[in-house]
C-alpha positions as CSV (number, residue, x, y, z in Angstrom):
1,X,-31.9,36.8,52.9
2,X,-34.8,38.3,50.7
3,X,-38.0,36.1,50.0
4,X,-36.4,35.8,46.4
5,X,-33.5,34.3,47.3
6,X,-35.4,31.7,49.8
7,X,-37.9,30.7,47.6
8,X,-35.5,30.2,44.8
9,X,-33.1,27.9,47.7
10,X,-36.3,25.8,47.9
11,X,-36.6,25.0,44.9
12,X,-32.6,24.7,44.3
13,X,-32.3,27.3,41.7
14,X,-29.6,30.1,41.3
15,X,-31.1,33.8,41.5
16,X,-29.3,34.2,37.8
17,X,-30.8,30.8,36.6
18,X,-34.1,32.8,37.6
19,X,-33.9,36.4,36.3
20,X,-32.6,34.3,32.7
21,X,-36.0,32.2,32.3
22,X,-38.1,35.1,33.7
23,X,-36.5,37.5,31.1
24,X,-35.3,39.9,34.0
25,X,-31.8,41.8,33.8
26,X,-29.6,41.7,36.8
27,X,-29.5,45.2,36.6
28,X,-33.8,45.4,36.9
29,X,-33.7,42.7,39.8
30,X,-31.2,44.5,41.8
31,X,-32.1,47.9,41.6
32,X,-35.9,47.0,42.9
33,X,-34.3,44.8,45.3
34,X,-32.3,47.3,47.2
35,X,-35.3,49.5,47.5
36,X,-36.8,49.0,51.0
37,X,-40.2,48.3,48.9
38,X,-41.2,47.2,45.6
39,X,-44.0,49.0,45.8
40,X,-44.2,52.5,44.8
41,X,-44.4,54.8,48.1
42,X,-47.3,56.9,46.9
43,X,-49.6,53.4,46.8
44,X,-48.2,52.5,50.4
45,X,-49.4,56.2,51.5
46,X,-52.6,55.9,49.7
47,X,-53.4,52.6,51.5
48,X,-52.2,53.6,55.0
49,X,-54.9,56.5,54.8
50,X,-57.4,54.4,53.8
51,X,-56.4,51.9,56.6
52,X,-56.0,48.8,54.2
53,X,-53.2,46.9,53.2
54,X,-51.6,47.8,49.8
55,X,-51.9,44.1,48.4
56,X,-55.9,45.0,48.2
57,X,-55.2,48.6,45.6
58,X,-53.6,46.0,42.7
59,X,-55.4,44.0,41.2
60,X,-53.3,40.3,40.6
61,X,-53.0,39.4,36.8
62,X,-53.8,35.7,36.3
63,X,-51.5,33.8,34.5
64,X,-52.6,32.5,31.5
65,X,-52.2,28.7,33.0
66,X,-54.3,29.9,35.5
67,X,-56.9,31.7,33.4
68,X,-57.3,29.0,30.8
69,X,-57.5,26.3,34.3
70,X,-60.9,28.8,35.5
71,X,-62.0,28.2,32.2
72,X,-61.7,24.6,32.3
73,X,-63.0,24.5,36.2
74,X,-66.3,27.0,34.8
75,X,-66.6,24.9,31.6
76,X,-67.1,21.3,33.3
77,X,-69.1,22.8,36.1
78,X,-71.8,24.0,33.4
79,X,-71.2,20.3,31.0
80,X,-72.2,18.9,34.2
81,X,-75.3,20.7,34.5
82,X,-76.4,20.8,31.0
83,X,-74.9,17.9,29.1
84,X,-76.2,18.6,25.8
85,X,-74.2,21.3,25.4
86,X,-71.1,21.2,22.9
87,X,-68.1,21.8,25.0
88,X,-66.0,23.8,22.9
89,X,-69.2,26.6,22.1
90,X,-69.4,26.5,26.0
91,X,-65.5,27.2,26.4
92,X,-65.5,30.0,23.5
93,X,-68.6,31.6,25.1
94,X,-66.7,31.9,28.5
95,X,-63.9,33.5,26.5
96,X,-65.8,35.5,24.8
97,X,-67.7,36.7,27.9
98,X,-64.2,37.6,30.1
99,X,-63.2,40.4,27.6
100,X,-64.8,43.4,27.9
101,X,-67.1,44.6,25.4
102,X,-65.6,47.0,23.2
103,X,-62.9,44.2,22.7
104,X,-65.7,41.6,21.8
105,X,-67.4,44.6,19.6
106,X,-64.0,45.5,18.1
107,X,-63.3,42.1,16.9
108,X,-66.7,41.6,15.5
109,X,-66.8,44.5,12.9
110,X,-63.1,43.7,12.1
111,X,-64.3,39.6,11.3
112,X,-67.5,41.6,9.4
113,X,-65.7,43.3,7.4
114,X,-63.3,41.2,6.2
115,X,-66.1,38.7,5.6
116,X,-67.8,41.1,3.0
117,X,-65.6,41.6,0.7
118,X,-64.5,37.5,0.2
């Protein structure tokens, strides 16, 4: 039994009720599940030589529950400290401060230029 099909036994639900709401083919599941890894062999070599486990080369990708719930978390913490501060120009800033730069930049001259010509 794979960890897929115990953790969806948990929480009583069919491996094809599961690939449906995740948007997975049958087809996509199976094929990585036969493989003896689903990760990619030349990560797995690059991490034995460096003597560290693969899980530390990826990087996880928060889900955006779990990124807007940091926010909330990051956004209360600093209310709590400074109280005056408006809540939702707190929350935006944070936003505004997790994308990189040259997104924040990008957006900017695109709102200034539309701007101009109204």
């Amino acid at each position: 039994m794979t960890k897929v099909d115990s953790l969806c036994k948990e929480r009583n639900l069919r491996i094809g009720e599961l690939l449906e709401r995740a948007g997975v083919s049958r087809n996509a599941f199976y094929s990585v599940a036969r493989r003896k890894s689903g990760v990619p062999w030349s990560l797995i070599r690059i991490a034995e030589h460096l003597g560290v486990p693969v899980s530390s080369l990826m990087e996880e990708t928060p889900t955006p529950f779990g990124r807007m719930k940091k926010f909330s978390v990051e956004t209360r913490r600093i209310l709590k400290k400074y109280p005056d501060c408006d809540r939702i120009n707190v929350r935006q800033t944070l936003l505004l401060l997790d994308e990189k730069p040259e997104e924040r930049l990008r957006r900017a001259l695109i709102r200034g230029r539309h701007s101009n010509f109204r």
